[in-house]
TORKOL-4160 file (C-alpha; in steps of 0.2 Angstrom, whole numbers, padded with zeros to 4 digits, m for minus):
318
<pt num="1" X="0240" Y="0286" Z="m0026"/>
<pt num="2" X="0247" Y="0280" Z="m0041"/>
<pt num="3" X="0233" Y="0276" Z="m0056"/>
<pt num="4" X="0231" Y="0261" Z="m0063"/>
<pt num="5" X="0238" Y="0259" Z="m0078"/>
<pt num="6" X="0224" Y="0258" Z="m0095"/>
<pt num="7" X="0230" Y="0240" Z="m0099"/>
<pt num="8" X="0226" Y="0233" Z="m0081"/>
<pt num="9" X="0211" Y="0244" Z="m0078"/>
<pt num="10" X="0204" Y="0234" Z="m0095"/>
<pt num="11" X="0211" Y="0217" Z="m0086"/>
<pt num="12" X="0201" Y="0221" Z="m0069"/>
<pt num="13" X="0186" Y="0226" Z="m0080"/>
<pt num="14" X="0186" Y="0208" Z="m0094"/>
<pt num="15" X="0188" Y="0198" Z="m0074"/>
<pt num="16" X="0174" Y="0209" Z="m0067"/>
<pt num="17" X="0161" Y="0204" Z="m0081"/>
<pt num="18" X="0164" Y="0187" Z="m0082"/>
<pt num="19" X="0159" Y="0186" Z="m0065"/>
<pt num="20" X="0147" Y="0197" Z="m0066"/>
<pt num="21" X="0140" Y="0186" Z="m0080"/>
<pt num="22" X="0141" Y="0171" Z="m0072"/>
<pt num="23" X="0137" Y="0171" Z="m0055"/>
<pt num="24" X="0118" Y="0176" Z="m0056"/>
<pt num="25" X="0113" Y="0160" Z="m0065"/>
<pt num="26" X="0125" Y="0150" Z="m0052"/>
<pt num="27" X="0117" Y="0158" Z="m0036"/>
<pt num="28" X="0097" Y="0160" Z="m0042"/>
<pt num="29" X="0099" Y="0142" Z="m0046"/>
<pt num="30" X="0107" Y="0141" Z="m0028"/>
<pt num="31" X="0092" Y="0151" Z="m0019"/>
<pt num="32" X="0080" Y="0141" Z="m0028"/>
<pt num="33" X="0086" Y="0125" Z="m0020"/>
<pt num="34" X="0088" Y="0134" Z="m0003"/>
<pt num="35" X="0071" Y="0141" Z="m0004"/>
<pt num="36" X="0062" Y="0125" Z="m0008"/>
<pt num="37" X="0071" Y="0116" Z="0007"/>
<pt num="38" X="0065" Y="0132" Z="0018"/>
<pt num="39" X="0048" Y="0129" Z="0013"/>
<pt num="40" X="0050" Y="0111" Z="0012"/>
<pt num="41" X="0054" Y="0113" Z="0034"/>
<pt num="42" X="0040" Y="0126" Z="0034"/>
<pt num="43" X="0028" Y="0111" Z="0025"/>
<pt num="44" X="0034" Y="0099" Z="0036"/>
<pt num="45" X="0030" Y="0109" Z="0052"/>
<pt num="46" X="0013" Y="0114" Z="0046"/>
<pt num="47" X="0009" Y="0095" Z="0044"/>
<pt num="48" X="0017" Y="0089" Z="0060"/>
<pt num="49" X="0004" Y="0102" Z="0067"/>
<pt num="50" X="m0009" Y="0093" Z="0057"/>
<pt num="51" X="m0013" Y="0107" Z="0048"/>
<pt num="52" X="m0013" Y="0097" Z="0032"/>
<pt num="53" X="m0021" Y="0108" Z="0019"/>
<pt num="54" X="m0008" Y="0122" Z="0024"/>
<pt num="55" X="0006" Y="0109" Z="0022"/>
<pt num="56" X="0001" Y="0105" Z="0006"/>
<pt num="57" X="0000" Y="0122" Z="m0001"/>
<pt num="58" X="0017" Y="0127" Z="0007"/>
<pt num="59" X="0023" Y="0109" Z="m0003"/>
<pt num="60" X="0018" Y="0115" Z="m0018"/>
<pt num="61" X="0027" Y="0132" Z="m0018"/>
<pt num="62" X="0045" Y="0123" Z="m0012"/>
<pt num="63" X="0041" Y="0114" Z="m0029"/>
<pt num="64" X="0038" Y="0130" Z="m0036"/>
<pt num="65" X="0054" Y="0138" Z="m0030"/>
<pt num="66" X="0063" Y="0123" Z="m0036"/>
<pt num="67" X="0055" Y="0108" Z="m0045"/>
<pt num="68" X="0061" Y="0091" Z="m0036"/>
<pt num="69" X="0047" Y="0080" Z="m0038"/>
<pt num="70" X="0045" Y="0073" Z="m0020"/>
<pt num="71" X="0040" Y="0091" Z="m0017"/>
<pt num="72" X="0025" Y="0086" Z="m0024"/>
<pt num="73" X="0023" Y="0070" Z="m0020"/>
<pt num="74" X="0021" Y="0077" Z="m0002"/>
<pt num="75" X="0008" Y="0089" Z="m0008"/>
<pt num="76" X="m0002" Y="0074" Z="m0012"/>
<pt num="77" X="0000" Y="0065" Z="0004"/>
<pt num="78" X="m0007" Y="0081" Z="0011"/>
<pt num="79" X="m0021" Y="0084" Z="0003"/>
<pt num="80" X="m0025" Y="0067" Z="0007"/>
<pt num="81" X="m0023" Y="0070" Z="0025"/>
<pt num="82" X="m0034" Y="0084" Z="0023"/>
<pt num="83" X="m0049" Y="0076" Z="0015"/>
<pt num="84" X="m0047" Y="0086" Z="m0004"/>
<pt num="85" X="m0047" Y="0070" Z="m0010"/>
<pt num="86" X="m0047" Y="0075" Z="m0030"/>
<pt num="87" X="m0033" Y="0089" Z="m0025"/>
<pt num="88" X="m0022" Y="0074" Z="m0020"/>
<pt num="89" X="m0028" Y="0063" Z="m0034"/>
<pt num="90" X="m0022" Y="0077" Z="m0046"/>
<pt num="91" X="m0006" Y="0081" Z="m0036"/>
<pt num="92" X="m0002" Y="0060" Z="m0036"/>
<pt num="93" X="m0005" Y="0062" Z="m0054"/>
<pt num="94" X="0006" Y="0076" Z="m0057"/>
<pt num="95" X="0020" Y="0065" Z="m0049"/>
<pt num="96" X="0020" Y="0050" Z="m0057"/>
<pt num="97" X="0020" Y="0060" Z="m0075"/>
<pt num="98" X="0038" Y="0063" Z="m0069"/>
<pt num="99" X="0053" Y="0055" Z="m0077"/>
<pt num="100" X="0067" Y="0045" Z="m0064"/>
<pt num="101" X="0058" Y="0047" Z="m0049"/>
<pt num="102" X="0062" Y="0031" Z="m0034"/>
<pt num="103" X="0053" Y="0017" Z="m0032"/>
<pt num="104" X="0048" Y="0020" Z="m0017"/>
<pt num="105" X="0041" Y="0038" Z="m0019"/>
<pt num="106" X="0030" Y="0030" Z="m0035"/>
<pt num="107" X="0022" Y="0018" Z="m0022"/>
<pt num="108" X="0016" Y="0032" Z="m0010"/>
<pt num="109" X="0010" Y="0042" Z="m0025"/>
<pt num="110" X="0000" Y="0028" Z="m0030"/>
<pt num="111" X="m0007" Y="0023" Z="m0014"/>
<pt num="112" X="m0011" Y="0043" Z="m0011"/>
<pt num="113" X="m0020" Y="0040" Z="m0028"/>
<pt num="114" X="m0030" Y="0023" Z="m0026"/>
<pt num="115" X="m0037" Y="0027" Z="m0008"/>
<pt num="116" X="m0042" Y="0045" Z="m0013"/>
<pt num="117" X="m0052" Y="0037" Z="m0025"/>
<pt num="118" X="m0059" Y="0025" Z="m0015"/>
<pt num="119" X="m0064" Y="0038" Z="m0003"/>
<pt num="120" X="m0072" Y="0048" Z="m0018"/>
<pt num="121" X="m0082" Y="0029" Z="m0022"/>
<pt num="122" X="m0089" Y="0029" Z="m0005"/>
<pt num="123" X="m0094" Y="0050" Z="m0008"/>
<pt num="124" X="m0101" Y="0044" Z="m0025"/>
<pt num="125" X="m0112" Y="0029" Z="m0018"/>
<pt num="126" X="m0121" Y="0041" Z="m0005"/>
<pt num="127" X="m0125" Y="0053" Z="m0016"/>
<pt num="128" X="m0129" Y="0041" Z="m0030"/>
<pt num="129" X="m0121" Y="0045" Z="m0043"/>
<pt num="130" X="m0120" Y="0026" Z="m0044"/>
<pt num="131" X="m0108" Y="0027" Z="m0062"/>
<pt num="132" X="m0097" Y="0039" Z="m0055"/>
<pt num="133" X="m0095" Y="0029" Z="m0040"/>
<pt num="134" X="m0090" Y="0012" Z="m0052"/>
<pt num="135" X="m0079" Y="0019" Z="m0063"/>
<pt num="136" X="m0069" Y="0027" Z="m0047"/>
<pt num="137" X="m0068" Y="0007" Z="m0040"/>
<pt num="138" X="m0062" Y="0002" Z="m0057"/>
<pt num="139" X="m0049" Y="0014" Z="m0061"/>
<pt num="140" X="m0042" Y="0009" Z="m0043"/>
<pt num="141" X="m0046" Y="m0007" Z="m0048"/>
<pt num="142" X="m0031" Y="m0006" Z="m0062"/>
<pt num="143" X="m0018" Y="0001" Z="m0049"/>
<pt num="144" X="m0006" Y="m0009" Z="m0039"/>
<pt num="145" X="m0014" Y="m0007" Z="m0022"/>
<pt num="146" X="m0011" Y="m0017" Z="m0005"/>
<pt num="147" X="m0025" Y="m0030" Z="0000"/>
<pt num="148" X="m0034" Y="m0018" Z="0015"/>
<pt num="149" X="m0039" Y="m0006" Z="m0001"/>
<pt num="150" X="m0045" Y="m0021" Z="m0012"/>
<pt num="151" X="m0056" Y="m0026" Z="0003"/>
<pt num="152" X="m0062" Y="m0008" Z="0002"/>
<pt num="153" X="m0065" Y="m0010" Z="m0014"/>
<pt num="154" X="m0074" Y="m0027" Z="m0014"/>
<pt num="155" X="m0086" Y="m0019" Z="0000"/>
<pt num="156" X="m0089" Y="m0004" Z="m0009"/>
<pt num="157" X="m0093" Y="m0017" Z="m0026"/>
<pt num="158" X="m0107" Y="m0025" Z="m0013"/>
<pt num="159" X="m0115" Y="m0008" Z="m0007"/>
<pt num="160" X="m0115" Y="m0003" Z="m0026"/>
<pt num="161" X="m0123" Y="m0020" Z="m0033"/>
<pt num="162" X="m0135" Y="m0019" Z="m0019"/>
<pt num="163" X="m0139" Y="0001" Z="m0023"/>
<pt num="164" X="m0143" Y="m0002" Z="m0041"/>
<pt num="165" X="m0154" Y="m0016" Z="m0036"/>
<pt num="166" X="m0163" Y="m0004" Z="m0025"/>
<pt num="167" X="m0164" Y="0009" Z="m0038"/>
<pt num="168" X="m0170" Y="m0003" Z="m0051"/>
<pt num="169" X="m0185" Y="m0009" Z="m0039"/>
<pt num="170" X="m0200" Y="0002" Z="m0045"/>
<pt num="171" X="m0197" Y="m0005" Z="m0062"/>
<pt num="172" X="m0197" Y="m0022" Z="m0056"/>
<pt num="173" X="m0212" Y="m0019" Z="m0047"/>
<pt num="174" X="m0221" Y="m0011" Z="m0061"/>
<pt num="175" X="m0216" Y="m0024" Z="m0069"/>
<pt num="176" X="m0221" Y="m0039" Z="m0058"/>
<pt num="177" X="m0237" Y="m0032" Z="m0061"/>
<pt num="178" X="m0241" Y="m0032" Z="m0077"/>
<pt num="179" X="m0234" Y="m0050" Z="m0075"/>
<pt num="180" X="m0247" Y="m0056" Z="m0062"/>
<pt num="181" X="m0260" Y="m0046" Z="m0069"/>
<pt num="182" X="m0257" Y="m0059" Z="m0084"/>
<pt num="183" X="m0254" Y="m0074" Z="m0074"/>
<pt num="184" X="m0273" Y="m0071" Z="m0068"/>
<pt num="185" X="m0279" Y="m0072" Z="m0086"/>
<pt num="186" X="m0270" Y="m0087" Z="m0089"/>
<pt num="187" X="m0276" Y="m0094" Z="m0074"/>
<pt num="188" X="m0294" Y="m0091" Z="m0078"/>
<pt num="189" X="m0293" Y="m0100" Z="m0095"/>
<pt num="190" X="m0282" Y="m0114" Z="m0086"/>
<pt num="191" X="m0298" Y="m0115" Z="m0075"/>
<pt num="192" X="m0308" Y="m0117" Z="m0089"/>
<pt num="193" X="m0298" Y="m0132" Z="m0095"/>
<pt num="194" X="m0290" Y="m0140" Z="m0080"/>
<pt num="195" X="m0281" Y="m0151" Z="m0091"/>
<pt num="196" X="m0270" Y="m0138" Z="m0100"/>
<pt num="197" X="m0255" Y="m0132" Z="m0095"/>
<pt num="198" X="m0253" Y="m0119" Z="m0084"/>
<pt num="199" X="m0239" Y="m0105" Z="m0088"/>
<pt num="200" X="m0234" Y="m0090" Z="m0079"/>
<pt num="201" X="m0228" Y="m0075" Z="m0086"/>
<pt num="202" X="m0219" Y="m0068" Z="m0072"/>
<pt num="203" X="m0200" Y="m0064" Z="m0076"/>
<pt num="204" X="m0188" Y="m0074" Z="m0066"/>
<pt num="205" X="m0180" Y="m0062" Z="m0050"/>
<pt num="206" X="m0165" Y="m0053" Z="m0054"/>
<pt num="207" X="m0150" Y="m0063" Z="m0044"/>
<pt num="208" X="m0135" Y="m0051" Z="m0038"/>
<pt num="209" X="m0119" Y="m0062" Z="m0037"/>
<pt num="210" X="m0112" Y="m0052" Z="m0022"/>
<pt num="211" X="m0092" Y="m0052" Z="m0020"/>
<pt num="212" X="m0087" Y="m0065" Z="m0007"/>
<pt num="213" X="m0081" Y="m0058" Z="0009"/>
<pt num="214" X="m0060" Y="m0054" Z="0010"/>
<pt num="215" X="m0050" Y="m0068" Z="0013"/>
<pt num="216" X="m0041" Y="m0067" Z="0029"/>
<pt num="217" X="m0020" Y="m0070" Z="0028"/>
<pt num="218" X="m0019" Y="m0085" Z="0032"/>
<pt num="219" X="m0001" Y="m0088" Z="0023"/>
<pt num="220" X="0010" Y="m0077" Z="0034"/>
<pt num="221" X="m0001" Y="m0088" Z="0050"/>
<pt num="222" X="0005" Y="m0104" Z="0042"/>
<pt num="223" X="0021" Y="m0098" Z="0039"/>
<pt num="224" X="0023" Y="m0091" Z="0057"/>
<pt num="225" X="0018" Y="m0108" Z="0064"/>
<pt num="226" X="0030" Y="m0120" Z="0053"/>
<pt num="227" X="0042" Y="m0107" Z="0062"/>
<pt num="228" X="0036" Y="m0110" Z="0080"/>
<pt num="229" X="0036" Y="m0130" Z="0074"/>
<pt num="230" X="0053" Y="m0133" Z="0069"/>
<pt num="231" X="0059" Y="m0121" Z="0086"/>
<pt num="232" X="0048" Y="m0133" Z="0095"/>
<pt num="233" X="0054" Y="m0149" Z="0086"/>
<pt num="234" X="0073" Y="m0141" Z="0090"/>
<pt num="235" X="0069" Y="m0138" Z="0108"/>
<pt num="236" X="0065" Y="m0158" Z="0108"/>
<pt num="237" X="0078" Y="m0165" Z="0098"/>
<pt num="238" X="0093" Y="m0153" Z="0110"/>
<pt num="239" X="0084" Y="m0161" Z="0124"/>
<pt num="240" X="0087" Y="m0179" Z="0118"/>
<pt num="241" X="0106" Y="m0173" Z="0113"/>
<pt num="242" X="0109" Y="m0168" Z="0128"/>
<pt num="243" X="0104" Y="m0187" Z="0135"/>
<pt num="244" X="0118" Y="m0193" Z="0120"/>
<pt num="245" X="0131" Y="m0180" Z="0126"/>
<pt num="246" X="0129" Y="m0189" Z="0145"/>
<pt num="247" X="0130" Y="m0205" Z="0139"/>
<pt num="248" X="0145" Y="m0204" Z="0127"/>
<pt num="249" X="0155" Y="m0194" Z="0142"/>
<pt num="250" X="0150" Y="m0208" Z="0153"/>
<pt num="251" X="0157" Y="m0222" Z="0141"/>
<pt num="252" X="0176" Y="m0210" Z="0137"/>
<pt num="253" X="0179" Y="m0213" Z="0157"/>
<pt num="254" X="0171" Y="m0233" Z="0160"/>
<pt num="255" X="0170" Y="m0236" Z="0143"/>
<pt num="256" X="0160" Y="m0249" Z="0136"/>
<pt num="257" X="0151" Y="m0256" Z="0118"/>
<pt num="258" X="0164" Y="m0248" Z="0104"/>
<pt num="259" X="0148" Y="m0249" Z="0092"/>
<pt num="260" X="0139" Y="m0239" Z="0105"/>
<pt num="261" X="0150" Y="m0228" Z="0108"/>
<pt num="262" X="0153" Y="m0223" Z="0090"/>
<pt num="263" X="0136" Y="m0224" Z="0088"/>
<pt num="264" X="0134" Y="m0210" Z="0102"/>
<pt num="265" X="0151" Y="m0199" Z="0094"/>
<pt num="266" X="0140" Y="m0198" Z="0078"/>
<pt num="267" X="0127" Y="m0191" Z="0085"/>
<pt num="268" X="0136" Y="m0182" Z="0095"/>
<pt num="269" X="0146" Y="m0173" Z="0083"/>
<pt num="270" X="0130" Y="m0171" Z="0072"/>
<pt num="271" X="0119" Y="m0161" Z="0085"/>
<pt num="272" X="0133" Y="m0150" Z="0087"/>
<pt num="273" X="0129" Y="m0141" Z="0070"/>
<pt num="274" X="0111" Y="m0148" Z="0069"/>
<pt num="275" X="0105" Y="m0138" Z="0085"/>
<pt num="276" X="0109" Y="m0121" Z="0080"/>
<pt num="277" X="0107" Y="m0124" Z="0062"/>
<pt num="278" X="0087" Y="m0127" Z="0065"/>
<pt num="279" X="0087" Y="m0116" Z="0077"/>
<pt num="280" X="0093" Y="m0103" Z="0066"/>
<pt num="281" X="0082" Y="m0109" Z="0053"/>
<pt num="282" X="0065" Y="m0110" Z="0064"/>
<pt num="283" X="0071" Y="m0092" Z="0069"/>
<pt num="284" X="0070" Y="m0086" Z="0051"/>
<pt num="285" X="0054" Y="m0094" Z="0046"/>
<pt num="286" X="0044" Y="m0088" Z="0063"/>
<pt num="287" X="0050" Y="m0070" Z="0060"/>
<pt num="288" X="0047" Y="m0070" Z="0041"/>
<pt num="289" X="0028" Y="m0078" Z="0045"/>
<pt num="290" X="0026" Y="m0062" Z="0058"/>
<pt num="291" X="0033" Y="m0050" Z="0048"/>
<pt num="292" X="0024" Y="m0055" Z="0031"/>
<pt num="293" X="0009" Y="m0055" Z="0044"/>
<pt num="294" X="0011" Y="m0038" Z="0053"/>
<pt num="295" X="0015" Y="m0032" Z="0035"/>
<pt num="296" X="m0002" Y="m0038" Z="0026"/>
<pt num="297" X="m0011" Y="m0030" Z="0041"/>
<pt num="298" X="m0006" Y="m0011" Z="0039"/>
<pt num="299" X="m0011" Y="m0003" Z="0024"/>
<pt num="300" X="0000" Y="0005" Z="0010"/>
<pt num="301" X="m0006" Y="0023" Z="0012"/>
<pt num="302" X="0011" Y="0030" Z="0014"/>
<pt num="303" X="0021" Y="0028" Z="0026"/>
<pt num="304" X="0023" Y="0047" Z="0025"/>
<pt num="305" X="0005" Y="0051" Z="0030"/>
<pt num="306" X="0009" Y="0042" Z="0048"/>
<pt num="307" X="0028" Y="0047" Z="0048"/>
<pt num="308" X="0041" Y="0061" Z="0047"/>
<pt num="309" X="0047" Y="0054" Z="0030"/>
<pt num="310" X="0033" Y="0069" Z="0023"/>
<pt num="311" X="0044" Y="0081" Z="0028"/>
<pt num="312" X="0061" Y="0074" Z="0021"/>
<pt num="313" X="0061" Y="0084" Z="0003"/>
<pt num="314" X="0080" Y="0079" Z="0002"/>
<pt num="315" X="0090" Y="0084" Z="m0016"/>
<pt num="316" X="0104" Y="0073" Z="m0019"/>
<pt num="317" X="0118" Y="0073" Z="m0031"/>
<pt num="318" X="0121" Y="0093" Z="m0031"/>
């Protein structure tokens, strides 16, 4: 075999340590990102399975093994589906402290984050820990939440006023007491002179301004209903175009009144665009009122939670 000459052996060797040098960085990053999408499967398995606080645990380490933040967005919507509302609070949290994350992705994190601490509210208001329970409403409260939470929250405002009225009630009784006690002197002496006046020194009752119950959504309803209207008032007025149509075919074979008959062309001609116009335009107004009505019903905790989007830890742009 014939040796490789010393200038060539030195070429093969500067071509062997470059690569050597290069390709570690290059393929650790690529078994990170292979990994995570492994574990992300495994993740999304474990909650298909409803076995949510494994999910949420085998979320964190795809995170781990590479840092895309929807990693961890899923970790949150796990926890939340397995009842460790502060583990999902602090996941939620952990999310939206990251830069140029989507939209959408924020607005699950957030939901995960305002019905966790509405469920940690409701926790708070049985045990009563009554302070607890209001700053959790009012940090919710401050987040932009769909209108099924705020009706939570107004109903847990109601069971909280109600709960510190309660718990202020020996006071008051001690109180009304002492008050009666000296509504009896004062009513001895106004005994004494019937003509003087007669006070009471009772304190007026404490009055809770409860919230008002949740206004239904009646907006998408009226919407939907213009829609069904206009369709109706189409229906109708194609009808009636129909009769013109007759009569104006009628007068090109016997003829008859030119004024009529131009009369009849016009409106003719007119119903020909008119007709699908409104029906097009009763269409889009029926199905905005259902939709925006269908839509106000559900509630924004995320999609993922009810849907395969949980599992879907796609990275893009590599």
């Amino acid at each position: 075999m014939r040796e490789i000459g010393r200038g060539a052996r030195l070429g093969v060797l500067v071509v062997t340590l470059f690569i050597a040098g290069a390709t570690p960085t290059t393929a650790a990053a690529d078994d990170g990102k292979q990994a995570m999408m492994d574990l992300n499967d495994q993740g999304f398995a474990a909650f298909s399975d409803g076995r949510f606080a494994e999910a949420a645990r085998t979320f964190a380490r795809a995170y781990d093994a590479y840092p895309d933040p929807v990693c961890m967005k899923n970790e949150a919507i796990a926890w939340y589906k397995a009842g460790a509302w502060a583990k999902a609070i602090s996941a939620a949290n952990r999310f939206l402290s990251k830069k140029g994350t989507q939209p959408s992705d924020r607005k699950e994190a957030v939901a995960v984050l305002g019905n966790a601490k509405v469920e940690l509210a409701g926790e708070a208001l049985d045990s009563g820990s009554l302070t607890m329970a209001e700053q959790l409403l009012d940090e919710v409260g401050r987040l932009d939440v769909d209108s099924q939470v705020r009706d939570q929250v107004s109903a847990l405002r109601v069971e909280l006023a109600r709960a510190e009225k309660k718990r202020a009630a020996p006071h008051d009784e001690a109180t009304r007491g002492h008050a009666e006690k000296a509504e009896d002197d004062v009513g001895e002496t106004s005994r004494a002179r019937p003509d003087g006046p007669v006070t009471s020194g009772a304190p007026a009752p404490d009055v809770v301004e409860e919230v008002p119950p949740p206004k239904g959504h009646g907006a998408p309803i009226v919407v939907a209903c213009v829609g069904g209207a206009v369709l109706l008032g189409t229906v109708i007025y194609h009808l009636v175009a129909f009769g013109w149509q007759a009569q104006f075919l009628d007068m090109t074979r016997i003829g008859g009144d030119p004024d009529r008959f131009e009369t009849l062309r016009a409106r003719v001609d007119t119903a020909r665009w008119a007709v699908p116009a409104l029906y097009a335009v009763g269409g889009v107004i029926a199905g905005v009122g259902i939709s925006w009505a269908v839509f106000a019903s559900q509630s924004e905790v995320p999609t993922a939670t009810r849907a395969p989007h949980v599992g879907l830890c796609f990275v893009l742009n590599w």
